[in-house]
MDTraj code that builds the backbone (N, CA, C; nanometers):
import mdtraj as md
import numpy as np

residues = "UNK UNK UNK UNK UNK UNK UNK UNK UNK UNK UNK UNK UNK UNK UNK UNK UNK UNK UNK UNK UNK UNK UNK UNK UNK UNK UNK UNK UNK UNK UNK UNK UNK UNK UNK UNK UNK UNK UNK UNK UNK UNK UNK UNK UNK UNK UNK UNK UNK UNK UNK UNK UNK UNK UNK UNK UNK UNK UNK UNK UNK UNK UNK UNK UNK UNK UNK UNK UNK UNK UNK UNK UNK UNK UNK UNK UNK UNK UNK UNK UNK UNK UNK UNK UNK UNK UNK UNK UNK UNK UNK UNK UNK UNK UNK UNK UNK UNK UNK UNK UNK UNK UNK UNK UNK UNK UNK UNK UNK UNK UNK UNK UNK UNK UNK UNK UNK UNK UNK UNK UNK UNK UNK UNK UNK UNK UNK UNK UNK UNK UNK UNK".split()
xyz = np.array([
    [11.9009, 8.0427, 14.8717],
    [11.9765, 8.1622, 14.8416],
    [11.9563, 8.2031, 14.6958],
    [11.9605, 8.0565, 14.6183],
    [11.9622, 8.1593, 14.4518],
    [11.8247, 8.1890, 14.4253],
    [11.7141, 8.1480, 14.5336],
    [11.5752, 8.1649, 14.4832],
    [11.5561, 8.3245, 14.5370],
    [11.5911, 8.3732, 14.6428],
    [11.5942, 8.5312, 14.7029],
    [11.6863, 8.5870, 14.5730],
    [11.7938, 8.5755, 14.4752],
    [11.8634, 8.6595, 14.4250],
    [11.7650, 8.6805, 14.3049],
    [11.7458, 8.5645, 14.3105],
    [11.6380, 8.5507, 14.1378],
    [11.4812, 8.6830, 14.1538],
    [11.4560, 8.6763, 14.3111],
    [11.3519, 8.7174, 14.3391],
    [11.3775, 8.8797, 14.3416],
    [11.5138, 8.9157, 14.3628],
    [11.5299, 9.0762, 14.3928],
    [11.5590, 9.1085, 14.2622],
    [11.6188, 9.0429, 14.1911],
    [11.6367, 9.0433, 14.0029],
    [11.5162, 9.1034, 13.9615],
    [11.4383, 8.9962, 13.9482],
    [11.2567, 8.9657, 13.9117],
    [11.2192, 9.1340, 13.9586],
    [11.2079, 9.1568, 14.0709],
    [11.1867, 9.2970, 14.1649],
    [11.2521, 9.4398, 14.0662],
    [11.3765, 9.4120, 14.0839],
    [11.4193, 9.5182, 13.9710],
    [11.4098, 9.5568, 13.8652],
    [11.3688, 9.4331, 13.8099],
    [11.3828, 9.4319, 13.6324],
    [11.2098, 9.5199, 13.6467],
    [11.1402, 9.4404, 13.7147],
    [10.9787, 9.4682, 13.7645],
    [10.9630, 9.6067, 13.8010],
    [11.0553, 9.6712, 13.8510],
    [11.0148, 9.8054, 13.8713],
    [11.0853, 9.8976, 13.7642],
    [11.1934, 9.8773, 13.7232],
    [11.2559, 9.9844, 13.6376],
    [11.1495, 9.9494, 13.4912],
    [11.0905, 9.8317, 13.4370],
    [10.9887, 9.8521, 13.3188],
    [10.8967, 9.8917, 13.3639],
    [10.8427, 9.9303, 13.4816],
    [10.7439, 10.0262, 13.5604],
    [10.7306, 10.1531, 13.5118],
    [10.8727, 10.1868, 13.5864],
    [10.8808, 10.3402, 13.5302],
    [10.9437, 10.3751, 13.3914],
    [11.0105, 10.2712, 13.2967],
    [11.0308, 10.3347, 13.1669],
    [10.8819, 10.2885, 13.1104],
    [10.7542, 10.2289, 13.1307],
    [10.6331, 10.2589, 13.1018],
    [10.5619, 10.3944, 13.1238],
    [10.5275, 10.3895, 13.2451],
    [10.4913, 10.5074, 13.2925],
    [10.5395, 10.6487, 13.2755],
    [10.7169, 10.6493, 13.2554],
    [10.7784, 10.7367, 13.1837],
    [10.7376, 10.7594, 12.9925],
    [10.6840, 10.6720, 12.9291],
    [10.6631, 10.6754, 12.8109],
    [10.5234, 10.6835, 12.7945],
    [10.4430, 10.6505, 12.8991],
    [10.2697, 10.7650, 12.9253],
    [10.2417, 10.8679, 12.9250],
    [10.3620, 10.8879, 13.0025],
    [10.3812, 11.0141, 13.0261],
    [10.4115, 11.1313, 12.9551],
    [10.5158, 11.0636, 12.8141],
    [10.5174, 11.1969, 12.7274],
    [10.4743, 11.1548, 12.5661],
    [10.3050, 11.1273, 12.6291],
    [10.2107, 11.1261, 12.5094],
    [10.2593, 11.2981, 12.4352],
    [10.2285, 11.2638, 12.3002],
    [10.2292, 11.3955, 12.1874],
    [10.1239, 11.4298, 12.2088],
    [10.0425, 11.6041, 12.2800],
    [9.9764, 11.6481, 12.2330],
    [9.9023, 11.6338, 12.0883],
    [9.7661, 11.6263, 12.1166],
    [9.6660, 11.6479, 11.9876],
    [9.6678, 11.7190, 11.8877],
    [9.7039, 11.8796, 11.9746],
    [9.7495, 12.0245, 11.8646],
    [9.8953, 11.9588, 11.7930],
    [9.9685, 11.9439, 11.8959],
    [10.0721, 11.8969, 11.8092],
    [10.1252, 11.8087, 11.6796],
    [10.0524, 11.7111, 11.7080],
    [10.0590, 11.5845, 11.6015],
    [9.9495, 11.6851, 11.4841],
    [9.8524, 11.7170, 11.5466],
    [9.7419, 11.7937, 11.4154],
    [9.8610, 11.8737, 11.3270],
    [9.8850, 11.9572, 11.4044],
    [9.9854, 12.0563, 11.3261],
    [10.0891, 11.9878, 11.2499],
    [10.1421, 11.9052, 11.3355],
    [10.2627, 11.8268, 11.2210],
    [10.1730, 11.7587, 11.0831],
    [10.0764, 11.7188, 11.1019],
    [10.0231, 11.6524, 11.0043],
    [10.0031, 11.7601, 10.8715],
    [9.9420, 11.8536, 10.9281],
    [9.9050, 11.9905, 10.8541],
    [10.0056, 12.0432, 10.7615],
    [10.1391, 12.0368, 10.8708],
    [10.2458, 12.0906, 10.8057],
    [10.3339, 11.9647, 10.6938],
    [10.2948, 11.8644, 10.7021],
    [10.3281, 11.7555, 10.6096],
    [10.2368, 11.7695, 10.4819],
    [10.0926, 11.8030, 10.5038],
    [10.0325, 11.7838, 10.3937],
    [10.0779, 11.8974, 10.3151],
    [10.0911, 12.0507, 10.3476],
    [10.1319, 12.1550, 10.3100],
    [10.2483, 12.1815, 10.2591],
    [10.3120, 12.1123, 10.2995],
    [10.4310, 12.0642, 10.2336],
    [10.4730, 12.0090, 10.0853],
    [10.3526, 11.8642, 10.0840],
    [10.3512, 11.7650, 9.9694],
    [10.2514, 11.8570, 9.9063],
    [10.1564, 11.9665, 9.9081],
    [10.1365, 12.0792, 9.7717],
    [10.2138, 12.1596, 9.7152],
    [10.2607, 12.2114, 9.8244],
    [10.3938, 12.3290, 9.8344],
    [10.5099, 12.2483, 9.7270],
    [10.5627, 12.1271, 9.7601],
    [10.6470, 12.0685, 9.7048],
    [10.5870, 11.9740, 9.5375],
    [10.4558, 11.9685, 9.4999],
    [10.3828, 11.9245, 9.3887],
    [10.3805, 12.0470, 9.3289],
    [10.3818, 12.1572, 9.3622],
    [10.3470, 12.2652, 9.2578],
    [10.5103, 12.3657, 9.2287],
    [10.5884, 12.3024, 9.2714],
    [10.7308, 12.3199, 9.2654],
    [10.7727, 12.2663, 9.1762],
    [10.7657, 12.1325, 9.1979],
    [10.8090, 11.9986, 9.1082],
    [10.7224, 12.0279, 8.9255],
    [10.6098, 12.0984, 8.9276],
    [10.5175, 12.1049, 8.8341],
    [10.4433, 12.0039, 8.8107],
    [10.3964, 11.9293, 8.9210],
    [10.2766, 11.8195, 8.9389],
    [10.1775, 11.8771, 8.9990],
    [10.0775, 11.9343, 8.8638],
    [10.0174, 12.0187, 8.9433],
    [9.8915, 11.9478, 8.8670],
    [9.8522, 11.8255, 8.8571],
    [9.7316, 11.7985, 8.8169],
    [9.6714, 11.6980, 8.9039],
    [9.4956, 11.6941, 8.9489],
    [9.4170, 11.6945, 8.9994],
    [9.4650, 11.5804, 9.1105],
    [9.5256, 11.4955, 9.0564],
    [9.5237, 11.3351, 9.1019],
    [9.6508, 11.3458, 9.2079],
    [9.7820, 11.4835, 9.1559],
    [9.8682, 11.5288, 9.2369],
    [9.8003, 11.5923, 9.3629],
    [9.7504, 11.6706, 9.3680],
    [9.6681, 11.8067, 9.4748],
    [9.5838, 11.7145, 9.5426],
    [9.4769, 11.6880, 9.4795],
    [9.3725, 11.6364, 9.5376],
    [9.3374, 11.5339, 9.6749],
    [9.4340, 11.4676, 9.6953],
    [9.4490, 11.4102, 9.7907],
    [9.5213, 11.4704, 9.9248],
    [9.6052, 11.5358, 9.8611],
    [9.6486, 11.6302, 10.0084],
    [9.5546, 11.7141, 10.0482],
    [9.5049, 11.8111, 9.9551],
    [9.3946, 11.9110, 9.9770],
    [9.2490, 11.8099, 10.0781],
    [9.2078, 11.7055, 10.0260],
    [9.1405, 11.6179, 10.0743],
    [9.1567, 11.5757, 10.2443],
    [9.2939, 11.5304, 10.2827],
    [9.3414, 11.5022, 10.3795],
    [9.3365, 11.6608, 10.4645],
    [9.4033, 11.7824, 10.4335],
    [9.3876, 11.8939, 10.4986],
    [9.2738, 11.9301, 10.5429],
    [9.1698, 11.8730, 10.4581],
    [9.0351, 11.9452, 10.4584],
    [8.9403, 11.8841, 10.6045],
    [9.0257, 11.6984, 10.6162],
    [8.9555, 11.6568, 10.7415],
    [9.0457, 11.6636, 10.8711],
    [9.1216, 11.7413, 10.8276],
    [9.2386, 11.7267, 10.9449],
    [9.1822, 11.8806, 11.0283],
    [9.1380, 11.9433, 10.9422],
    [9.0609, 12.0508, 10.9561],
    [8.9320, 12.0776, 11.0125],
    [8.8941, 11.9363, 11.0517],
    [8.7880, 11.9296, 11.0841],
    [8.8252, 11.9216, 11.2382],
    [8.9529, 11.8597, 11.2843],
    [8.9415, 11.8512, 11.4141],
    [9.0378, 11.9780, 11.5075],
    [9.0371, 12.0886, 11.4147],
    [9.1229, 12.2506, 11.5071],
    [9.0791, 12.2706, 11.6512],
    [8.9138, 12.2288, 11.5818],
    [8.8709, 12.3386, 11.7415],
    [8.8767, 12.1853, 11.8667],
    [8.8525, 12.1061, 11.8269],
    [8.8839, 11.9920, 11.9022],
    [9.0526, 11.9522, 11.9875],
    [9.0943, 11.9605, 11.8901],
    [9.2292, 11.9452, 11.8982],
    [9.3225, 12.0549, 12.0021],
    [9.2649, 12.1568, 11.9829],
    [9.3179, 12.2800, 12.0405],
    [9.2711, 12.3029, 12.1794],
    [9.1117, 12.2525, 12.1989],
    [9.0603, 12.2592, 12.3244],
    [8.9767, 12.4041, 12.3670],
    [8.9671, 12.4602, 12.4683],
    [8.9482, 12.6092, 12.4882],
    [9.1152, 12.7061, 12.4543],
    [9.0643, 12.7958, 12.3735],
    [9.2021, 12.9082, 12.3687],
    [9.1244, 13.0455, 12.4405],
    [9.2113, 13.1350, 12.4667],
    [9.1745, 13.2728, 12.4922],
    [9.0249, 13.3322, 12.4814],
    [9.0529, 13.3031, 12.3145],
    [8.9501, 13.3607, 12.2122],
    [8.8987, 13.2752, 12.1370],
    [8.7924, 13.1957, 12.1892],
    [8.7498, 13.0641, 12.1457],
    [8.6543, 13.1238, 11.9975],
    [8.6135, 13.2252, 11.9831],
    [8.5277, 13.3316, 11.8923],
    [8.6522, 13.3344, 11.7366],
    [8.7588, 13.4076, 11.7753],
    [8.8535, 13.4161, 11.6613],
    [8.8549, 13.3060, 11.6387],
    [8.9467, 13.1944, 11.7563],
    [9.0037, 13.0573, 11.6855],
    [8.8881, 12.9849, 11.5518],
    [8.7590, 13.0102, 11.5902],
    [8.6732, 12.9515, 11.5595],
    [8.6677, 13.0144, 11.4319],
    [8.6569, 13.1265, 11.4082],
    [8.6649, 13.2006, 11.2959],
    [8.8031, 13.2072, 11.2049],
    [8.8960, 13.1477, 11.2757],
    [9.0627, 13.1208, 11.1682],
    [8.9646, 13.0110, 11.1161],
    [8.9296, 12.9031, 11.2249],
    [8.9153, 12.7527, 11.1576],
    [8.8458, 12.7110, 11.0322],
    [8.7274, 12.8534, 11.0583],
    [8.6035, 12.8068, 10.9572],
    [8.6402, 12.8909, 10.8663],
    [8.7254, 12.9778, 10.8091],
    [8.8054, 13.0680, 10.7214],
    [8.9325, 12.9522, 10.6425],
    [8.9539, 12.8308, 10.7136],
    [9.0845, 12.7230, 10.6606],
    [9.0042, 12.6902, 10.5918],
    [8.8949, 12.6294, 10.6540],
    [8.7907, 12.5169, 10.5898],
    [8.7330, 12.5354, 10.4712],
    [8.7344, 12.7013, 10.4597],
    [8.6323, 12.7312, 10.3641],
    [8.7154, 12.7239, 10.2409],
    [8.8678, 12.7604, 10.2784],
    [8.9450, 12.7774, 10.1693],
    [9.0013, 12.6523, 10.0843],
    [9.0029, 12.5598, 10.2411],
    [8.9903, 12.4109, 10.1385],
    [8.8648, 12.3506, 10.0778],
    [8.7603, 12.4107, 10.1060],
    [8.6838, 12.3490, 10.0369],
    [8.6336, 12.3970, 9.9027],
    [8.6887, 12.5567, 9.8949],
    [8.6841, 12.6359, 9.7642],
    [8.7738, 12.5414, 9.6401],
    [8.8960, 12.5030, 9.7448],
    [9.0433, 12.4527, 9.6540],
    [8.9598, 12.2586, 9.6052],
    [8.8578, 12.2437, 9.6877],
    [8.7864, 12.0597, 9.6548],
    [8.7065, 12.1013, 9.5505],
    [8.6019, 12.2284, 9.5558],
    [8.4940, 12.2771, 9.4521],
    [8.5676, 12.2477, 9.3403],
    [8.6415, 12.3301, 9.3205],
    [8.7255, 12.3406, 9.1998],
    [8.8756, 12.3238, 9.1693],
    [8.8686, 12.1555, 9.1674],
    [9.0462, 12.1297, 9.1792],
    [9.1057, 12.1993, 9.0962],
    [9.2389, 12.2758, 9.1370],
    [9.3235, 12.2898, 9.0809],
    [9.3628, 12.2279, 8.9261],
    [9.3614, 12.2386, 8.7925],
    [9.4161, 12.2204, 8.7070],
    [9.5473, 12.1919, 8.6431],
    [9.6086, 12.3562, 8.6951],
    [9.7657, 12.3827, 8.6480],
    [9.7954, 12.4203, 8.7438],
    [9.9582, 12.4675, 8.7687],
    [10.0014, 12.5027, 8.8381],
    [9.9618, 12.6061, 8.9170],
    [9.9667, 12.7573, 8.7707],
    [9.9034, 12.8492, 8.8174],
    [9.7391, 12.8534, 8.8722],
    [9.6666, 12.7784, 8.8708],
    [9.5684, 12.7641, 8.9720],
    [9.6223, 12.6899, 9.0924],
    [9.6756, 12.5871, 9.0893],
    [9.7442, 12.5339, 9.2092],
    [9.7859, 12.6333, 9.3267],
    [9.8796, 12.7253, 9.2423],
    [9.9775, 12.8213, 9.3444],
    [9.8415, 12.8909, 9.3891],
    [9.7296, 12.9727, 9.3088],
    [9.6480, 13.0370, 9.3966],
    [9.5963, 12.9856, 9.5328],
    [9.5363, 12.8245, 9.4677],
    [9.4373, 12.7761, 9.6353],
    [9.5532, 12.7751, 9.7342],
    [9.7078, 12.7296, 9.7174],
    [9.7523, 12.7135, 9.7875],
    [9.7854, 12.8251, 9.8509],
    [9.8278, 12.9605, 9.7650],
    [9.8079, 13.0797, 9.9076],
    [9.7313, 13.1230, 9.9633],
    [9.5656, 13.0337, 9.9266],
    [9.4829, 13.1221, 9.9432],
    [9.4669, 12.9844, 10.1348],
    [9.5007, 12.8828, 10.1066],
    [9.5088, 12.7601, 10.2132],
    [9.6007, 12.8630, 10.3307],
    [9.7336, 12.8403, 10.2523],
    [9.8765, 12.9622, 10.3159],
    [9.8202, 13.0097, 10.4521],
    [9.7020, 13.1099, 10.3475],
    [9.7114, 13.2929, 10.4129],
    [9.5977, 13.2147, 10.5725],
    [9.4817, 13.1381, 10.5018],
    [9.4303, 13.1321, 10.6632],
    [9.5086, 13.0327, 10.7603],
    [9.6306, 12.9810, 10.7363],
    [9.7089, 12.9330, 10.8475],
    [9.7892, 13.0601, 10.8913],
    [9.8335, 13.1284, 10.8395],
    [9.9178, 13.2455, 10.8301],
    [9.8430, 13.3156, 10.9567],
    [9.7047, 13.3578, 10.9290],
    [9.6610, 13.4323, 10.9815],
    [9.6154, 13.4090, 11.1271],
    [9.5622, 13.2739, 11.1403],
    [9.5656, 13.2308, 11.2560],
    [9.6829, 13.2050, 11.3579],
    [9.8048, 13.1729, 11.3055],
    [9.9040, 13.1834, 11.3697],
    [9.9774, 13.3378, 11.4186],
    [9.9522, 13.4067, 11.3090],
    [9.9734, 13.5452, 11.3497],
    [9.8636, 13.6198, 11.4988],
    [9.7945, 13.5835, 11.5067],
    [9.6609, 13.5734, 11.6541],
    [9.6845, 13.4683, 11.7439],
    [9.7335, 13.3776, 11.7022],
    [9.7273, 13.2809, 11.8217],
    [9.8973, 13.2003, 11.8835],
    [9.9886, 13.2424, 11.7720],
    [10.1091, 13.1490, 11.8021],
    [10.1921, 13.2330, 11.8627],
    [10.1982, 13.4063, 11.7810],
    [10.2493, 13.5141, 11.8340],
    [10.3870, 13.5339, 11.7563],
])
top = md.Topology()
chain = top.add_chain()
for i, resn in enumerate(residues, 1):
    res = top.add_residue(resn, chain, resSeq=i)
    for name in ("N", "CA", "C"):
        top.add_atom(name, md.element.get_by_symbol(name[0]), res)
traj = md.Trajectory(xyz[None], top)
């Protein structure tokens, strides 16, 4: 008798970590998603360095750095959209702007604030076409 109770125990415990597995497979984070959060973290720690007035090379440079390969994976990440032509053309319009902002790090602030609206405007713009 206590070997059948032990056994329907065993059974239950066995199926309910079944499905809180399979329930937690199940709500993997999208690729776009996590990309974007990442994006919006790095954009952030410039946004918030050129606030603070840490606006020299060793501040920027590493976020700008990180954006620049996170950037590398849009069109990946995103998959087919609508307008695989635009998306492609926001992406390589981000890229270019971070890599204008790597050419020539930022100094001071006031160069800081430029790359960073100039980073801004092609997220801006792509979201204005594609997020709605």
């Amino acid at each position: 008798m206590r070997f059948v109770i032990v056994l329907l125990i065993g059974l239950f415990v066995g199926a309910a970590c079944s499905l809180i597995g399979l329930s937690a497979l199940r709500k993997e984070t999208p690729p776009s998603t996590a990309l974007m959060a990442m994006l919006r973290f790095h954009s952030a720690g410039l946004d918030q360095a050129v606030r603070s007035n840490r606006c020299a090379a060793t501040d920027l440079t590493p976020h700008l750095q990180t954006l620049r390969h996170l950037a590398n994976d849009l069109e990946p990440a995103f998959g087919e959209t609508e307008d695989d032509e635009l998306f492609a053309k926001h992406a390589s319009a981000f890229r270019a702007a971070l890599d204008a902002a790597l050419a020539t790090p930022p100094t001071d602030c006031a160069s800081a604030g430029v790359a960073l609206d100039r980073v801004s405007a092609g997220c801006k713009d792509c979201h204005r076409d594609f997020k709605g």
